[in-house]
mmCIF entry with sequence, helices, sheets and N, C-alpha, C, O atoms, coordinates in Angstrom:
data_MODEL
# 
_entry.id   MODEL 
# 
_entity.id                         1 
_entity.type                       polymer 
_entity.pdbx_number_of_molecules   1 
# 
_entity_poly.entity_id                      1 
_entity_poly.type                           'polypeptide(L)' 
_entity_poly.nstd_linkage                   no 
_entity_poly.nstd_monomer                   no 
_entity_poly.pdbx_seq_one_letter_code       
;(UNK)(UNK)(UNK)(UNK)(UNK)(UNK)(UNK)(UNK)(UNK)(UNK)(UNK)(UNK)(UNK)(UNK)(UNK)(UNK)
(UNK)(UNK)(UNK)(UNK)(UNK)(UNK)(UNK)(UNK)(UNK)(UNK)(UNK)(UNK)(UNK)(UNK)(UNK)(UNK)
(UNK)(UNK)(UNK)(UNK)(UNK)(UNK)(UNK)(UNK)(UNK)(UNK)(UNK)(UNK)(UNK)(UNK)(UNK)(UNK)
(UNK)
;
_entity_poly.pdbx_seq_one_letter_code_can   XXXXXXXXXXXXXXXXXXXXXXXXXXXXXXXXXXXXXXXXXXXXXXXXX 
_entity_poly.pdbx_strand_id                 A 
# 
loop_
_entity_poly_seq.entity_id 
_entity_poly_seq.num 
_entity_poly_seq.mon_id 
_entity_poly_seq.hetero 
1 1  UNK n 
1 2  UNK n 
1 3  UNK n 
1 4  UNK n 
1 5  UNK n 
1 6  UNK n 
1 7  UNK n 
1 8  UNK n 
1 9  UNK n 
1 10 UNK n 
1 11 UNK n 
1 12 UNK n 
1 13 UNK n 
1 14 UNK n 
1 15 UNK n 
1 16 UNK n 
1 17 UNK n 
1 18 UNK n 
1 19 UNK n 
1 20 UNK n 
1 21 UNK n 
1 22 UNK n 
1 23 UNK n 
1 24 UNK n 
1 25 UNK n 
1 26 UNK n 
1 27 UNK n 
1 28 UNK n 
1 29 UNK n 
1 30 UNK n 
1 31 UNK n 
1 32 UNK n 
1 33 UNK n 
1 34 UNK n 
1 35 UNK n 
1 36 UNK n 
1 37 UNK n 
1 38 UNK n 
1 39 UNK n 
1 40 UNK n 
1 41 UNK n 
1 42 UNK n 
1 43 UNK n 
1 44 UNK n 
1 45 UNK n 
1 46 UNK n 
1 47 UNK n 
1 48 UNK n 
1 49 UNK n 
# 
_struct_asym.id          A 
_struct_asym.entity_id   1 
# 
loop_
_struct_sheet.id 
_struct_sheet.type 
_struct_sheet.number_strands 
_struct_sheet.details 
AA1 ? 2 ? 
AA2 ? 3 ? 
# 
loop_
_struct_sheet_order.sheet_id 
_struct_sheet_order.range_id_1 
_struct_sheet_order.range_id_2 
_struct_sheet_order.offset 
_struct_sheet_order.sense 
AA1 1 2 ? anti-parallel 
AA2 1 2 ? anti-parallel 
AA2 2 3 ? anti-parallel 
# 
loop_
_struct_sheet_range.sheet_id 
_struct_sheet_range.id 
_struct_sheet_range.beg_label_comp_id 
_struct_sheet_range.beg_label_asym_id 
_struct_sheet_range.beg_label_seq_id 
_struct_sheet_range.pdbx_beg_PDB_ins_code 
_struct_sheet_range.end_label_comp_id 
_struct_sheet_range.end_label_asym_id 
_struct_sheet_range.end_label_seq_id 
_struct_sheet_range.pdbx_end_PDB_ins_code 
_struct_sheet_range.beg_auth_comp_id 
_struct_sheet_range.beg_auth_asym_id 
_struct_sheet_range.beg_auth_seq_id 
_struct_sheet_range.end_auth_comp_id 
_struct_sheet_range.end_auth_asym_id 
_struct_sheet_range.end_auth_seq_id 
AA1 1 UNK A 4  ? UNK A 6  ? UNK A 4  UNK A 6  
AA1 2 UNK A 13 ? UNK A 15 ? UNK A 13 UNK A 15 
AA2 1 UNK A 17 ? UNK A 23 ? UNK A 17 UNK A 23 
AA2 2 UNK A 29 ? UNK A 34 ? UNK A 29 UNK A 34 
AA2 3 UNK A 41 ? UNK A 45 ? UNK A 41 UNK A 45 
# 
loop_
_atom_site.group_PDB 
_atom_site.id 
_atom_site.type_symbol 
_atom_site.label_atom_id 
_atom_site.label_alt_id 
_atom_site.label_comp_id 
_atom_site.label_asym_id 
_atom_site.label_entity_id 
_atom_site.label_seq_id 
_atom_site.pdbx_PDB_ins_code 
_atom_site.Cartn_x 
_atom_site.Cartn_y 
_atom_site.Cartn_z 
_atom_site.occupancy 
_atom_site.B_iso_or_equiv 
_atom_site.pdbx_formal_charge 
_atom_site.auth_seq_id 
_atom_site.auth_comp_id 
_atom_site.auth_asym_id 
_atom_site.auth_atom_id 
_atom_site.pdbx_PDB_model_num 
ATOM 1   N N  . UNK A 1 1  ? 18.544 21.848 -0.675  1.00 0.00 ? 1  UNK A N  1 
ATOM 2   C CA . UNK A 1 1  ? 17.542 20.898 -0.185  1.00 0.00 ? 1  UNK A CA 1 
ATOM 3   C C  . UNK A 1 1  ? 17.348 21.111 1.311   1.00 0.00 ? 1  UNK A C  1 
ATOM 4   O O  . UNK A 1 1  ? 18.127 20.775 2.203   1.00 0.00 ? 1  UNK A O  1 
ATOM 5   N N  . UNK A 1 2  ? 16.153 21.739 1.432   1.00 0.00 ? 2  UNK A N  1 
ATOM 6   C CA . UNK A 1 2  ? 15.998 21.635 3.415   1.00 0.00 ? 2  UNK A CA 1 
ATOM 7   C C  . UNK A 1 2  ? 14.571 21.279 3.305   1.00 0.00 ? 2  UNK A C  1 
ATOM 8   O O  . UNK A 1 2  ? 14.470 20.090 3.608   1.00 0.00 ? 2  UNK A O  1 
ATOM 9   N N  . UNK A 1 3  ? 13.485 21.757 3.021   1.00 0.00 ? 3  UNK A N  1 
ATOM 10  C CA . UNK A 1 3  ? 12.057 21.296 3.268   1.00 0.00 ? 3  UNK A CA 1 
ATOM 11  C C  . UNK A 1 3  ? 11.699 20.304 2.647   1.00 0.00 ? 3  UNK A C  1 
ATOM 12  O O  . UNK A 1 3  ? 11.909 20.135 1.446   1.00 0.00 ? 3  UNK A O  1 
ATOM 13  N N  . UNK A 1 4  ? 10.985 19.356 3.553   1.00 0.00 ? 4  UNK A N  1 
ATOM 14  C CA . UNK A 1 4  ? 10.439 18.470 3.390   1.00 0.00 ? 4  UNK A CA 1 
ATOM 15  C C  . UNK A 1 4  ? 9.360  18.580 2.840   1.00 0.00 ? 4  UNK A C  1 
ATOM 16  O O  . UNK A 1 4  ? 8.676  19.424 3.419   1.00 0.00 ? 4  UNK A O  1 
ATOM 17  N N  . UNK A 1 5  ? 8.559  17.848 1.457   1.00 0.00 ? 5  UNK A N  1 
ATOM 18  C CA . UNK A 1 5  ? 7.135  17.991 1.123   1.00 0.00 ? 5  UNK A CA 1 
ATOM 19  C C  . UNK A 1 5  ? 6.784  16.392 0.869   1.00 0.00 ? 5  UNK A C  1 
ATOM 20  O O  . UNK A 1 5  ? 7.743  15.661 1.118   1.00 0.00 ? 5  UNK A O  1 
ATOM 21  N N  . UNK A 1 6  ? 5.744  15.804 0.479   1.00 0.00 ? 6  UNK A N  1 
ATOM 22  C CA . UNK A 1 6  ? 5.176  14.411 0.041   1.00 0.00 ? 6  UNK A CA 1 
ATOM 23  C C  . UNK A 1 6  ? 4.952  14.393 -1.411  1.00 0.00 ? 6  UNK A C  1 
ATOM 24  O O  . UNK A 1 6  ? 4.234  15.011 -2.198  1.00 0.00 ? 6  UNK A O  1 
ATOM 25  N N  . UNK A 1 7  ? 5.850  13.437 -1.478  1.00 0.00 ? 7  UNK A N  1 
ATOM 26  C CA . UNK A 1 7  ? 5.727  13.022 -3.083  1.00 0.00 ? 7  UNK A CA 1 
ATOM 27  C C  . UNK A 1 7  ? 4.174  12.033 -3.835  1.00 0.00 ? 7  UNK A C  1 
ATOM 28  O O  . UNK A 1 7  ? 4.058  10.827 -3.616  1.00 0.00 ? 7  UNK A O  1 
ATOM 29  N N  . UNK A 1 8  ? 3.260  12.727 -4.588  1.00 0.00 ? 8  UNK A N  1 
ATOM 30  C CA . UNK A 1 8  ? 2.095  11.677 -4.021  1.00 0.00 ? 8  UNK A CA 1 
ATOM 31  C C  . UNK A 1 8  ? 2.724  10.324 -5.422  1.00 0.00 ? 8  UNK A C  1 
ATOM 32  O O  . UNK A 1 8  ? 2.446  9.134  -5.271  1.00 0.00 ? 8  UNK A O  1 
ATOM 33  N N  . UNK A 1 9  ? 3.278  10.659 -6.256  1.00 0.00 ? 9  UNK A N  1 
ATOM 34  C CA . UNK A 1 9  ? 4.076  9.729  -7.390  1.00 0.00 ? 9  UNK A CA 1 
ATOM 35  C C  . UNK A 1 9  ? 4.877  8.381  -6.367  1.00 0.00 ? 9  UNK A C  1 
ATOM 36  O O  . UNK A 1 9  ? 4.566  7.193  -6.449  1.00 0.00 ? 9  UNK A O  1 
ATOM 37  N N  . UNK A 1 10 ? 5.861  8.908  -5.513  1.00 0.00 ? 10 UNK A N  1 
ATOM 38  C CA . UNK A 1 10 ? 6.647  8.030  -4.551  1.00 0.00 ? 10 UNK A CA 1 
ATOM 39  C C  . UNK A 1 10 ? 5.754  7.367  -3.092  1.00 0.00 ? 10 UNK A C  1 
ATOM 40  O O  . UNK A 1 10 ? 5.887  6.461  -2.270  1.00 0.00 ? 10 UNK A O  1 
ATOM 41  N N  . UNK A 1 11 ? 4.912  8.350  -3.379  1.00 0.00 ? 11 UNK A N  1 
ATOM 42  C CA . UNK A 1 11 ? 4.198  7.889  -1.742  1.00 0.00 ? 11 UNK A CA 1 
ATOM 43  C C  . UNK A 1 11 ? 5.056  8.015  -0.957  1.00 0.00 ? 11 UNK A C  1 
ATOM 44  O O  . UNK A 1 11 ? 5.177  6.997  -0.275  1.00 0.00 ? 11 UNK A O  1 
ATOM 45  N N  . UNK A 1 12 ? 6.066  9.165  -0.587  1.00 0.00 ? 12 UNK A N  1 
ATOM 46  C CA . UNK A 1 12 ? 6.695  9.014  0.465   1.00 0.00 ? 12 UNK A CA 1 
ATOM 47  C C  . UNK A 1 12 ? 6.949  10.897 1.005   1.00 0.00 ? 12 UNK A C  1 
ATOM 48  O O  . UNK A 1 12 ? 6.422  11.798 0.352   1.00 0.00 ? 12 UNK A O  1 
ATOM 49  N N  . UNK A 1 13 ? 7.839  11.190 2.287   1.00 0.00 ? 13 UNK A N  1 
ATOM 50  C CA . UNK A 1 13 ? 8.341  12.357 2.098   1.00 0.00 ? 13 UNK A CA 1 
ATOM 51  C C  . UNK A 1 13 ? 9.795  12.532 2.043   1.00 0.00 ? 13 UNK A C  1 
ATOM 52  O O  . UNK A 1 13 ? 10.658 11.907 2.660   1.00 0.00 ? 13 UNK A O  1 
ATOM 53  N N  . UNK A 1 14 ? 9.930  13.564 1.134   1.00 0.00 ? 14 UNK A N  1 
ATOM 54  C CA . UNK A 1 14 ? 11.197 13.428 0.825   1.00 0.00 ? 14 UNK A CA 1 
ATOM 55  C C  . UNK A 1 14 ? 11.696 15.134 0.499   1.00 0.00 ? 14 UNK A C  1 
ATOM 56  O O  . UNK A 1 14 ? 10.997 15.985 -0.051  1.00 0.00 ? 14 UNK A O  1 
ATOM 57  N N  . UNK A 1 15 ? 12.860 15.276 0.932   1.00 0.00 ? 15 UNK A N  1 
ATOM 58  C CA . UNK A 1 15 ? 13.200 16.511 0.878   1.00 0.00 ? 15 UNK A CA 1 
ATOM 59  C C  . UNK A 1 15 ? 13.621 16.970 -1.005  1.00 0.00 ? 15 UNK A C  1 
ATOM 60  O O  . UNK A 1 15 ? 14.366 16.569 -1.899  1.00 0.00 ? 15 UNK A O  1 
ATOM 61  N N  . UNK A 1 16 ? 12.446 18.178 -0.748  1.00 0.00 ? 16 UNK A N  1 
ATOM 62  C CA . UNK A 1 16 ? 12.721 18.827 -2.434  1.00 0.00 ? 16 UNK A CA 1 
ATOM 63  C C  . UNK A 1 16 ? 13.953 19.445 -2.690  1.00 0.00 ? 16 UNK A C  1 
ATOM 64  O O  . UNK A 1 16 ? 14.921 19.835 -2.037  1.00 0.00 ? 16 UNK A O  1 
ATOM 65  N N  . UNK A 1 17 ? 13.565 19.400 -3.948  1.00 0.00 ? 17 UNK A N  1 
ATOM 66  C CA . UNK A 1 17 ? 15.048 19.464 -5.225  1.00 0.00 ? 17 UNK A CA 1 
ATOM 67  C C  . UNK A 1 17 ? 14.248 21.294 -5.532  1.00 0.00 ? 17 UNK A C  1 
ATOM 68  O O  . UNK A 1 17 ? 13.058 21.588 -5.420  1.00 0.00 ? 17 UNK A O  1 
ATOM 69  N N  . UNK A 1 18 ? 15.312 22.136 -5.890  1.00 0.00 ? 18 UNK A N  1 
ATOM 70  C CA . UNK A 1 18 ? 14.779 23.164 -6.620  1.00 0.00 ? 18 UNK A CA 1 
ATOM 71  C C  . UNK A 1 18 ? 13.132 23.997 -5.794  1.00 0.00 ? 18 UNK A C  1 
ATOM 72  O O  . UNK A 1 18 ? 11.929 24.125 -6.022  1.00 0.00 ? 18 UNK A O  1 
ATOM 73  N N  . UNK A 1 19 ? 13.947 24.283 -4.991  1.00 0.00 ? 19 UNK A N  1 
ATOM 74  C CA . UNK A 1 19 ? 12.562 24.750 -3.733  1.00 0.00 ? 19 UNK A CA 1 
ATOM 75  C C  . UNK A 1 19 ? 12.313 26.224 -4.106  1.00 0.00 ? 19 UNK A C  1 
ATOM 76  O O  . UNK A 1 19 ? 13.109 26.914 -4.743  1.00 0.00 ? 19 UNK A O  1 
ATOM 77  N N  . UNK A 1 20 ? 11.445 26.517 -3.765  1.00 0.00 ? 20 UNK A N  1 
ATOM 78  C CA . UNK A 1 20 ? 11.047 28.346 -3.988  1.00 0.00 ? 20 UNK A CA 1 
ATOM 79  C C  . UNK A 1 20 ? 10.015 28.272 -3.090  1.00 0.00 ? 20 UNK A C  1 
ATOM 80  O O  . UNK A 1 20 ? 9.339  27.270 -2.860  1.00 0.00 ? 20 UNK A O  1 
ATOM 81  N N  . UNK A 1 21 ? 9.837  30.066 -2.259  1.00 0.00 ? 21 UNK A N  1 
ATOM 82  C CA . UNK A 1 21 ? 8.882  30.316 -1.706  1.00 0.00 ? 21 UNK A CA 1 
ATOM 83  C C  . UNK A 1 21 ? 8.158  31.013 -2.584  1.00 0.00 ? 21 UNK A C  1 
ATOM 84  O O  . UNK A 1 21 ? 8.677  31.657 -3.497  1.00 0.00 ? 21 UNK A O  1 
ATOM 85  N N  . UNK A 1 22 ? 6.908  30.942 -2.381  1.00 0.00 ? 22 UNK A N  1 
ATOM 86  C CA . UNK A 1 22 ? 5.498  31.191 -3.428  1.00 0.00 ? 22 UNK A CA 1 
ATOM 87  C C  . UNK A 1 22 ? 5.170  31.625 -2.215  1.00 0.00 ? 22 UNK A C  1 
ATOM 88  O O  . UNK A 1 22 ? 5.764  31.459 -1.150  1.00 0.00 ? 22 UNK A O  1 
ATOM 89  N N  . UNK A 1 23 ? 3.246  32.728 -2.673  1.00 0.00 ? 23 UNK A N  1 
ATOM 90  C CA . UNK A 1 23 ? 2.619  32.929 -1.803  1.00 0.00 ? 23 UNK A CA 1 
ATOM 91  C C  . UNK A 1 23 ? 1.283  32.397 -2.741  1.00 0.00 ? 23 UNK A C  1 
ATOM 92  O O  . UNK A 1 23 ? 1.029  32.579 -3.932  1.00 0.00 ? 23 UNK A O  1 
ATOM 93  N N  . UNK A 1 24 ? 0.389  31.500 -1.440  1.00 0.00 ? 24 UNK A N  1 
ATOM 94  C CA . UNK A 1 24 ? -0.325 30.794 -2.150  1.00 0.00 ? 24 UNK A CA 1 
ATOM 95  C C  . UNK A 1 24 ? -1.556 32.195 -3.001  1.00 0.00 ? 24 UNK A C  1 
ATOM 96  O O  . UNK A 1 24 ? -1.098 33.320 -3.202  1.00 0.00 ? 24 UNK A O  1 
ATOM 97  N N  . UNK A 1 25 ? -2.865 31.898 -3.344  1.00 0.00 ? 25 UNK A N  1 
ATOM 98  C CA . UNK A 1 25 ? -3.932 33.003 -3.608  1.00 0.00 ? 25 UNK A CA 1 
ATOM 99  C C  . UNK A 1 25 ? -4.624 33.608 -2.294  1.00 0.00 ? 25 UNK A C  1 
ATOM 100 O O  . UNK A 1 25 ? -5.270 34.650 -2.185  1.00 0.00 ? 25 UNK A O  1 
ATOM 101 N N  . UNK A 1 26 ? -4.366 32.850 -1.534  1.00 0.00 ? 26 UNK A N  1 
ATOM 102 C CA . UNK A 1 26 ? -5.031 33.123 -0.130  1.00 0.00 ? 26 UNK A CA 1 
ATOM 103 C C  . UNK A 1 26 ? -4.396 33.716 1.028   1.00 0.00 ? 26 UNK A C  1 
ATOM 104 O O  . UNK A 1 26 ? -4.802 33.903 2.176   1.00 0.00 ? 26 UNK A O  1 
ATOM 105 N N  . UNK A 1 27 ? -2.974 34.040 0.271   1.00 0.00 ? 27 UNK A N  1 
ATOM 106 C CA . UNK A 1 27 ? -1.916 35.060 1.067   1.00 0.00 ? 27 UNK A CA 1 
ATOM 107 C C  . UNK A 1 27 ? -0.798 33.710 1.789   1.00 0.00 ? 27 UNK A C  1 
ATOM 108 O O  . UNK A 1 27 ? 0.432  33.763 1.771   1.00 0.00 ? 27 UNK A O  1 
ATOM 109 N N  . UNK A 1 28 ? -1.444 32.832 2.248   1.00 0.00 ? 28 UNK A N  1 
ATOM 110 C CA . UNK A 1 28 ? -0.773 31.676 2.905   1.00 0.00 ? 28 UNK A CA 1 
ATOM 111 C C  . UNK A 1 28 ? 0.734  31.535 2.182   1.00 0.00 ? 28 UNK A C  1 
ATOM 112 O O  . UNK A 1 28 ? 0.768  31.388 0.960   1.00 0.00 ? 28 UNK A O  1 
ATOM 113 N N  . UNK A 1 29 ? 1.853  31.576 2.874   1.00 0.00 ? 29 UNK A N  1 
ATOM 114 C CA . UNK A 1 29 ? 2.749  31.143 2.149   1.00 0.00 ? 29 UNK A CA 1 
ATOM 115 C C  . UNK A 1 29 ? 3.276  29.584 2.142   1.00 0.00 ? 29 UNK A C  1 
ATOM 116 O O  . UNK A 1 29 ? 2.769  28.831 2.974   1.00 0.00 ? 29 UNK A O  1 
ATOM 117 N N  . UNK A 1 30 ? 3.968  29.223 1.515   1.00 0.00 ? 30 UNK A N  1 
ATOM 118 C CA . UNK A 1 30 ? 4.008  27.935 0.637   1.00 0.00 ? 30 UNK A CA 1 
ATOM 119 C C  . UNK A 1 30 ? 5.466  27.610 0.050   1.00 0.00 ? 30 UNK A C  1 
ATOM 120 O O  . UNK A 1 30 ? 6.150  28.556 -0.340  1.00 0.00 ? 30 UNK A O  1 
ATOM 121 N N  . UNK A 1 31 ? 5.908  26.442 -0.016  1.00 0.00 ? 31 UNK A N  1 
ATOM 122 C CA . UNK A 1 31 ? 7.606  25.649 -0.654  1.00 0.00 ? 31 UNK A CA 1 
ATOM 123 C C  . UNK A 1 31 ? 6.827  24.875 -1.329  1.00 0.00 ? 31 UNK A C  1 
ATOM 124 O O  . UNK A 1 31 ? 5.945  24.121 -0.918  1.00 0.00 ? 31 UNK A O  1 
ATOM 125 N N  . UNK A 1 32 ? 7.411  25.218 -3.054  1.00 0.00 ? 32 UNK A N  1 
ATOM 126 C CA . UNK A 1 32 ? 7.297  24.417 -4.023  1.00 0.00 ? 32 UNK A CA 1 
ATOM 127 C C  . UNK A 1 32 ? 8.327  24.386 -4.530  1.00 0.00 ? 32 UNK A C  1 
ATOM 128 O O  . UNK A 1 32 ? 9.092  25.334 -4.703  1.00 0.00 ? 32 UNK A O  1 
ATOM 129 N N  . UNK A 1 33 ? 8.492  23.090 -4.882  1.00 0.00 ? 33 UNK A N  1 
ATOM 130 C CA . UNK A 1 33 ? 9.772  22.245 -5.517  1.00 0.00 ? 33 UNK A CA 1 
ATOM 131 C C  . UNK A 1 33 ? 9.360  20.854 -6.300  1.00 0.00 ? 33 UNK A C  1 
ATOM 132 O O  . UNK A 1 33 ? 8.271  20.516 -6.765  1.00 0.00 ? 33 UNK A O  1 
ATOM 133 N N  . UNK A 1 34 ? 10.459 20.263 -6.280  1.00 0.00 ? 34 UNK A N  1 
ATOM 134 C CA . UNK A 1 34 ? 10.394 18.874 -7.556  1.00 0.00 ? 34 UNK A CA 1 
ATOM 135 C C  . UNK A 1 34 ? 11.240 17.594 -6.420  1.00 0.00 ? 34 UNK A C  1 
ATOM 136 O O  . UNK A 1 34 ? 12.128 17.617 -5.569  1.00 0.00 ? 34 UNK A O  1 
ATOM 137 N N  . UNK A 1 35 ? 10.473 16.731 -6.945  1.00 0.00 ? 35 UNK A N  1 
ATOM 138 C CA . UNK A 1 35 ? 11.132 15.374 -6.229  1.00 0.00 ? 35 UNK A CA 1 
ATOM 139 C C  . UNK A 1 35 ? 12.269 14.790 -6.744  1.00 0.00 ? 35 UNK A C  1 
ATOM 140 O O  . UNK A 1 35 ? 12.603 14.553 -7.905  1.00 0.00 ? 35 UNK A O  1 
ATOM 141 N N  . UNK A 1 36 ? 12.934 14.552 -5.427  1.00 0.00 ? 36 UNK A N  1 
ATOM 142 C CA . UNK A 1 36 ? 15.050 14.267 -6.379  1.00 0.00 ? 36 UNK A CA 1 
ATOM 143 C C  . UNK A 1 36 ? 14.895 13.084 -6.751  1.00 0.00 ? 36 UNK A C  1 
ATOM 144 O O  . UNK A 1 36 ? 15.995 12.598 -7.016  1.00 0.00 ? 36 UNK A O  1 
ATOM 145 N N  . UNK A 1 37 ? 13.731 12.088 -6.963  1.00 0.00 ? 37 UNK A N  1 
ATOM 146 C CA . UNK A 1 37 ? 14.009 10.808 -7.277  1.00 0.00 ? 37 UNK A CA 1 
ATOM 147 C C  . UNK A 1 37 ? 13.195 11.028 -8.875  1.00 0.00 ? 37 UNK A C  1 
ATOM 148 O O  . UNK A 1 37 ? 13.833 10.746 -9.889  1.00 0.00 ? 37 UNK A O  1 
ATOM 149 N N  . UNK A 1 38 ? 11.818 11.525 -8.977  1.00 0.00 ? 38 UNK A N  1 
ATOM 150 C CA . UNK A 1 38 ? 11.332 11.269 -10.207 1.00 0.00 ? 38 UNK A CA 1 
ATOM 151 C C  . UNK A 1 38 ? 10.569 12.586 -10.901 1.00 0.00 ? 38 UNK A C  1 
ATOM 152 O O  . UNK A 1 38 ? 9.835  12.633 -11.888 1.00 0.00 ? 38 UNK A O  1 
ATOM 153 N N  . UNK A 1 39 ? 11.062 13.703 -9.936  1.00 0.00 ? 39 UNK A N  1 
ATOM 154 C CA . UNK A 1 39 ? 10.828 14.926 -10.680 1.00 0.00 ? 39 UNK A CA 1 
ATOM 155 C C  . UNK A 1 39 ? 9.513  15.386 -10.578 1.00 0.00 ? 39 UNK A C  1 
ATOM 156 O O  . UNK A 1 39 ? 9.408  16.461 -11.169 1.00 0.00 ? 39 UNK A O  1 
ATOM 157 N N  . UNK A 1 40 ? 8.179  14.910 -9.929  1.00 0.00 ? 40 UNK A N  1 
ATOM 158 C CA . UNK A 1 40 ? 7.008  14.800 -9.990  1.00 0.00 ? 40 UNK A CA 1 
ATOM 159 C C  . UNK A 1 40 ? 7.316  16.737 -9.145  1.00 0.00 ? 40 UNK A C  1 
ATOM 160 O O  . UNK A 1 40 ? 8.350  16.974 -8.521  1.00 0.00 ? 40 UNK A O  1 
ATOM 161 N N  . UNK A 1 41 ? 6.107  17.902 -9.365  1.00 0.00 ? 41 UNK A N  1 
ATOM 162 C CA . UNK A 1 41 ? 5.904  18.336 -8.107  1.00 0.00 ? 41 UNK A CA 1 
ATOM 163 C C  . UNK A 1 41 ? 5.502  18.366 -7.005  1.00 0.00 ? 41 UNK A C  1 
ATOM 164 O O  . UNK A 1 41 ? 4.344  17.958 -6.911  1.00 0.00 ? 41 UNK A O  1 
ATOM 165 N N  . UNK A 1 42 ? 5.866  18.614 -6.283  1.00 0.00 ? 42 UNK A N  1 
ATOM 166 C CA . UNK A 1 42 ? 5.856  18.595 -4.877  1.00 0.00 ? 42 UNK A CA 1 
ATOM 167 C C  . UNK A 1 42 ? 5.482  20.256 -4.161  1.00 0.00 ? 42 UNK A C  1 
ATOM 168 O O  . UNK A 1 42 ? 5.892  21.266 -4.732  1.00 0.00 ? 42 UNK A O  1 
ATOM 169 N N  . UNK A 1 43 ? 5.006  20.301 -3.405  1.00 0.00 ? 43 UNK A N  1 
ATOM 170 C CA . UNK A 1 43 ? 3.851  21.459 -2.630  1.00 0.00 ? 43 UNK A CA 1 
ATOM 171 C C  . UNK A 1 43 ? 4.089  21.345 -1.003  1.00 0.00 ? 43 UNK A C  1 
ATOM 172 O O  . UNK A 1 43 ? 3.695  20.307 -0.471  1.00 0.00 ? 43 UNK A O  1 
ATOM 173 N N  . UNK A 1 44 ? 4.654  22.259 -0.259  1.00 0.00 ? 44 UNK A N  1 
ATOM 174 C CA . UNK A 1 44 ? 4.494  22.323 1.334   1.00 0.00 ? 44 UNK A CA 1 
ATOM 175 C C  . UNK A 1 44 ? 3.535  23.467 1.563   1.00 0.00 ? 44 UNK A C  1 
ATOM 176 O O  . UNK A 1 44 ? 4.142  24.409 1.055   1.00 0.00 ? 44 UNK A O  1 
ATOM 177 N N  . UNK A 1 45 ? 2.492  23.897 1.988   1.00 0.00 ? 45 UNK A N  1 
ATOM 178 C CA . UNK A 1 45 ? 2.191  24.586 2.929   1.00 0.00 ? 45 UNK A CA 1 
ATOM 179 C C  . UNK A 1 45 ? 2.843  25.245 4.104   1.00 0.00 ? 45 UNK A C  1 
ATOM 180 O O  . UNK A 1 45 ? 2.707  24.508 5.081   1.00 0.00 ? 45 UNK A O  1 
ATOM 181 N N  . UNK A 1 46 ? 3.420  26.209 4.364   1.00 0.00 ? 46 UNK A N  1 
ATOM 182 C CA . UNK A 1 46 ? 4.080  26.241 5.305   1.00 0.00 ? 46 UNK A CA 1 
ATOM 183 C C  . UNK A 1 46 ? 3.035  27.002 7.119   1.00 0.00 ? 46 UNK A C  1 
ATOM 184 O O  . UNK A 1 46 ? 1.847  26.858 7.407   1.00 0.00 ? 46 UNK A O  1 
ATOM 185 N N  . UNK A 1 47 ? 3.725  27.459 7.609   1.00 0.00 ? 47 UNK A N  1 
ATOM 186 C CA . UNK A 1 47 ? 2.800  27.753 9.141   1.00 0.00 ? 47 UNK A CA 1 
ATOM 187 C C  . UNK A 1 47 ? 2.338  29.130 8.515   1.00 0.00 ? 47 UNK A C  1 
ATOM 188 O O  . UNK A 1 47 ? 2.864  29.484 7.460   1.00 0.00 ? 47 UNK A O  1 
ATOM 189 N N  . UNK A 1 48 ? 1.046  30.196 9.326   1.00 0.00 ? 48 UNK A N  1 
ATOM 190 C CA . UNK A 1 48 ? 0.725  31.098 8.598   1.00 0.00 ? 48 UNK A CA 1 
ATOM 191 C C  . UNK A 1 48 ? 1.785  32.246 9.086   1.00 0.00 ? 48 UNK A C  1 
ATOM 192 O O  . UNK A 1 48 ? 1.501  33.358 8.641   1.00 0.00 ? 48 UNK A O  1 
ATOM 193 N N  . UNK A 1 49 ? 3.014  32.193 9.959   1.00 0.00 ? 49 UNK A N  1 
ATOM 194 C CA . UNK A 1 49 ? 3.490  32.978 10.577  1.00 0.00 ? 49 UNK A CA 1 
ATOM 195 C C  . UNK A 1 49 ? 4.198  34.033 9.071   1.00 0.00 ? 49 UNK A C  1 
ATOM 196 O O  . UNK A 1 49 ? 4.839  35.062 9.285   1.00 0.00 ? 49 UNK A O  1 
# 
């Protein structure tokens, strides 16, 4: 658990469960994971560096 994403289920932010880096379709890379309270997914965008 280190990145933070927004849960839109909890309305809150909360650091993801089960994180992976993805690269979005637009090359942008991206942290997707699951919320530790109700499992919903969860999506960060990350910087384009």
């Amino acid at each position: 658990m280190g990145e933070t994403g927004y849960c839109v289920k909890c309305k809150d932010k909360k650091a993801m469960k089960d994180e992976q880096k993805v690269t979005m379709k637009n090359g942008r890379p991206a942290m997707k994971g699951k919320c530790p309270e109700c499992g919903t997914g969860m999506y960060k965008i990350m910087g384009k560096k």
